[in-house]
C-alpha atoms as an extended CHARMM CRD file, in Angstrom:
* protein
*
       100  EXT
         1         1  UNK       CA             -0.1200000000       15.5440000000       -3.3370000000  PROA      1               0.0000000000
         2         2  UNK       CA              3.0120000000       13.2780000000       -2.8070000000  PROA      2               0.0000000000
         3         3  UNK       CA              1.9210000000       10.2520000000       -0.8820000000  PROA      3               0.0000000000
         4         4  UNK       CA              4.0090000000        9.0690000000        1.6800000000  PROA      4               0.0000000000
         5         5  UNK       CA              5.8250000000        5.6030000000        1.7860000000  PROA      5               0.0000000000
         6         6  UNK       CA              4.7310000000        3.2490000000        4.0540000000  PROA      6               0.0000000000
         7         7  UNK       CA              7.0640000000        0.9130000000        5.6550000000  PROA      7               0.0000000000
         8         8  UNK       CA              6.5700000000       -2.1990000000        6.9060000000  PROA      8               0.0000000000
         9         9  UNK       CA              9.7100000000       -3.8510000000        9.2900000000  PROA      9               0.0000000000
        10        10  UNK       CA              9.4270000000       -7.4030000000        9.9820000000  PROA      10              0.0000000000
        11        11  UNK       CA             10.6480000000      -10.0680000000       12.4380000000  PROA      11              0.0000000000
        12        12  UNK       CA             10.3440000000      -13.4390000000       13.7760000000  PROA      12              0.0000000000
        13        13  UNK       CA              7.3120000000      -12.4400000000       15.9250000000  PROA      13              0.0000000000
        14        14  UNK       CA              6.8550000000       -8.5710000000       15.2970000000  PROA      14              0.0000000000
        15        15  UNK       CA              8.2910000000       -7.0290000000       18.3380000000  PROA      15              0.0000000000
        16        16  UNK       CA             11.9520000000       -7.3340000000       19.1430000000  PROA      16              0.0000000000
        17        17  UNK       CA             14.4890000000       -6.7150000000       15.6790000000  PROA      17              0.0000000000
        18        18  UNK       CA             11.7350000000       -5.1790000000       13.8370000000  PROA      18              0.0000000000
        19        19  UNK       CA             11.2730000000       -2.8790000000       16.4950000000  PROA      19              0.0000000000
        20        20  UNK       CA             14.6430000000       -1.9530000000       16.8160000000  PROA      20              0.0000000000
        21        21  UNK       CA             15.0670000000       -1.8680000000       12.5310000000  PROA      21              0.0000000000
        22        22  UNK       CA             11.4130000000        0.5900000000       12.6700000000  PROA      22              0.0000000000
        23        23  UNK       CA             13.4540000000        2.9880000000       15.1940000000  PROA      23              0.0000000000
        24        24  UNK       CA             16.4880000000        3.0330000000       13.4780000000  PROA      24              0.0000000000
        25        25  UNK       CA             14.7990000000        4.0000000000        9.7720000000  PROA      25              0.0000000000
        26        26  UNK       CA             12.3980000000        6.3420000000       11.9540000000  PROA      26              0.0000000000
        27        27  UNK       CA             15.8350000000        8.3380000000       12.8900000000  PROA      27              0.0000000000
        28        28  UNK       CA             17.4570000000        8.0720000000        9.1290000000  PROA      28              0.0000000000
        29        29  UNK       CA             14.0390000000        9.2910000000        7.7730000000  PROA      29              0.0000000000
        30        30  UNK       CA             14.1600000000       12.2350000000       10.3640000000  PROA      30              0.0000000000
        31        31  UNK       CA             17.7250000000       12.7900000000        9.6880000000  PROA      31              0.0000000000
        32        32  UNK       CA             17.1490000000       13.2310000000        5.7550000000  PROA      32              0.0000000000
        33        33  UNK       CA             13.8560000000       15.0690000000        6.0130000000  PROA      33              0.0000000000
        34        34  UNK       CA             12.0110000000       12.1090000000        4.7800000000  PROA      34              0.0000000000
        35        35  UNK       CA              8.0600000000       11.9770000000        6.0330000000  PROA      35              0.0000000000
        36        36  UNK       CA              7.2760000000        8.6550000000        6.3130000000  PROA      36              0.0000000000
        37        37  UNK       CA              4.6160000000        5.6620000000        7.7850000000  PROA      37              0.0000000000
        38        38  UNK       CA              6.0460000000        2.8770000000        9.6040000000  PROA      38              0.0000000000
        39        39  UNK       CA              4.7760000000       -0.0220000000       11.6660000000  PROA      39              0.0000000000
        40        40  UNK       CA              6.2580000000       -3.6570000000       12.5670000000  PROA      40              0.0000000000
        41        41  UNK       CA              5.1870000000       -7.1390000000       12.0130000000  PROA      41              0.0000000000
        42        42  UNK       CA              5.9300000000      -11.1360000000       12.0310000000  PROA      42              0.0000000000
        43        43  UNK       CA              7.0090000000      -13.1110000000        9.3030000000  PROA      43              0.0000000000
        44        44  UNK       CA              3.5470000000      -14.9070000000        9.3960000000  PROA      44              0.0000000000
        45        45  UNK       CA              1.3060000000      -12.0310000000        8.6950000000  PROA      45              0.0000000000
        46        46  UNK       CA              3.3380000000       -9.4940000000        7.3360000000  PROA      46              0.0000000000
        47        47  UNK       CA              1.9050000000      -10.1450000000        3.7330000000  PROA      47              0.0000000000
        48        48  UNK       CA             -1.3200000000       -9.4860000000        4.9320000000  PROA      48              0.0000000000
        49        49  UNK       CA             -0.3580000000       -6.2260000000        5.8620000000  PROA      49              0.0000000000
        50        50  UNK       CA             -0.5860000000       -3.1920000000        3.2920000000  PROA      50              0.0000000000
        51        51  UNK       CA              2.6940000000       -1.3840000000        2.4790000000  PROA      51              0.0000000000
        52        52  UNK       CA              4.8730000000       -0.2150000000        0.0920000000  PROA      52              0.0000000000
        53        53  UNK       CA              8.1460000000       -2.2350000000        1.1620000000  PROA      53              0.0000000000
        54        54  UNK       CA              9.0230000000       -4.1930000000        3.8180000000  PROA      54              0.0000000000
        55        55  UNK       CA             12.8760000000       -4.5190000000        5.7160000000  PROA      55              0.0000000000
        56        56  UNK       CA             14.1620000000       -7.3710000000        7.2380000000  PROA      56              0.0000000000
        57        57  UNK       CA             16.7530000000       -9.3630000000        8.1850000000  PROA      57              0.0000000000
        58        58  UNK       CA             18.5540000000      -11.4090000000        5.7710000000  PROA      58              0.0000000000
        59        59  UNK       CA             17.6410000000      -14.9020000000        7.6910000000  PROA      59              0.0000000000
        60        60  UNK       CA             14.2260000000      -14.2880000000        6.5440000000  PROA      60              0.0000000000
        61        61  UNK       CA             13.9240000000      -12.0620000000        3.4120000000  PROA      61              0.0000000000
        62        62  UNK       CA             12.8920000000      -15.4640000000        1.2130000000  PROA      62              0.0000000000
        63        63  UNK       CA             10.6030000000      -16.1990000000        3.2850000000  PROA      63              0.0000000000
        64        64  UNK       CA              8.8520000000      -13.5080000000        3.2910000000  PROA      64              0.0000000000
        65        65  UNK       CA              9.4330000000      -12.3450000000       -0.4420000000  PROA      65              0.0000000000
        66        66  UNK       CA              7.7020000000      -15.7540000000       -1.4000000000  PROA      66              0.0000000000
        67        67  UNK       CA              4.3200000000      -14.0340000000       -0.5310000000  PROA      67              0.0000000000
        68        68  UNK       CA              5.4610000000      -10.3520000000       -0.1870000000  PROA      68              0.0000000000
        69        69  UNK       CA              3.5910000000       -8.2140000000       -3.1190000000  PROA      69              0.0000000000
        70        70  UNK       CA              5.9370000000       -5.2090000000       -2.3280000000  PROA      70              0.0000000000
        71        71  UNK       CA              9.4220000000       -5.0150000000       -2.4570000000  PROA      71              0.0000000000
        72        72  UNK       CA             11.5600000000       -6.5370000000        0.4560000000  PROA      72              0.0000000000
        73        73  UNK       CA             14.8390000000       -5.0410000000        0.9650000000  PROA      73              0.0000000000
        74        74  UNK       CA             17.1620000000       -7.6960000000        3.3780000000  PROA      74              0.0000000000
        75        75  UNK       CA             19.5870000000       -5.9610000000        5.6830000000  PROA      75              0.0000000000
        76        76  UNK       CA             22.9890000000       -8.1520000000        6.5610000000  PROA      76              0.0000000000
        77        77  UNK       CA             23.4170000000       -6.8120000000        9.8130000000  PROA      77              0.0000000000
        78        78  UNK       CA             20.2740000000       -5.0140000000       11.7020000000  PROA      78              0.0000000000
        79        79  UNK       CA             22.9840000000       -2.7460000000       14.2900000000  PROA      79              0.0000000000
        80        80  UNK       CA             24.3190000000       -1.6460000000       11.1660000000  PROA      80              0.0000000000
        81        81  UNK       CA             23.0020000000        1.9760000000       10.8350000000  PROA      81              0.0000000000
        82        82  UNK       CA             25.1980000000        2.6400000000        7.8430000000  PROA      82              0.0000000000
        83        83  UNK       CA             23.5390000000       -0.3020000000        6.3180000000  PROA      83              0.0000000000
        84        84  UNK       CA             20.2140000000        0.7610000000        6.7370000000  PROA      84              0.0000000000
        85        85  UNK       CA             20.5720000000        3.8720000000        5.9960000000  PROA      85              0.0000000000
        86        86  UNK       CA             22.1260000000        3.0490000000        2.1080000000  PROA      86              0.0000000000
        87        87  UNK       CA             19.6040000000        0.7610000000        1.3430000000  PROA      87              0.0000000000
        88        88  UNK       CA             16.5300000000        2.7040000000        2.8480000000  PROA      88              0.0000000000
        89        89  UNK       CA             18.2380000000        5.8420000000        0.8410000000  PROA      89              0.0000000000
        90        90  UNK       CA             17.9950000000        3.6140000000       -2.3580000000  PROA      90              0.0000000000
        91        91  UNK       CA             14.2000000000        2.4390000000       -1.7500000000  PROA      91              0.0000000000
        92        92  UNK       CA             13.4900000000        6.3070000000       -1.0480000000  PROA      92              0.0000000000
        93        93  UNK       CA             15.1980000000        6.8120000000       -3.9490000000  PROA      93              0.0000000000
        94        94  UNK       CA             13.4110000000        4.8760000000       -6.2740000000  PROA      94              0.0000000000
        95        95  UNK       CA             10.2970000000        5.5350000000       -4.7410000000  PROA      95              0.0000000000
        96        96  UNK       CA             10.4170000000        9.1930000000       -5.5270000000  PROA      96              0.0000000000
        97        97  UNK       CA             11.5390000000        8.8710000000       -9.0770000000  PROA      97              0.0000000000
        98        98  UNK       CA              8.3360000000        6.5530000000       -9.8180000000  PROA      98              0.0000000000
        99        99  UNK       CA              6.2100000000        9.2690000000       -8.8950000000  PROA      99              0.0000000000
       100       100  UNK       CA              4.5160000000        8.0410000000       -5.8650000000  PROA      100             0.0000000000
């Protein structure tokens, strides 16, 4: 059974850019026919959470990758659908081809 990924979008307090970043790789993921879980967080907990990558913005992608056990994929500009869309493609990508 393929699993699906899990996705983890993160801000400065879990509720404003993440929530905007979650709905616009909710659409992509729609648009592509890609089934996946999502949810957002903060930059304090979000290593805590379980997941299989988490997005954020640039401004805070060392941050968080100095705890982060998954991969963290940083996104220049967060209105940038075009953006998001290549580099959640790519994660997708490379998630499939690893077999999970």
């Amino acid at each position: 059974m393929k699993r699906v990924p899990k996705i983890q979008t993160v801000c400065g307090f879990g509720c404003g850019s993440s929530l905007m970043l979650r709905m616009s790789i909710e659409e992509i993921a729609k648009k592509h026919g890609v089934e996946i879980e999502s949810f957002c967080g903060d930059v304090s907990t979000c290593s805590a959470n379980t997941c299989d990558v988490i997005f954020c913005s640039v401004d805070l992608s060392d941050r968080v990758r100095q705890h982060a056990k998954v991969p963290v994929v940083a996104i220049n500009r967060l209105m940038d659908k075009q953006e998001v869309e290549e580099k959640f493609l790519k994660f997708i990508d490379g998630f499939e081809r690893k077999g999970e």
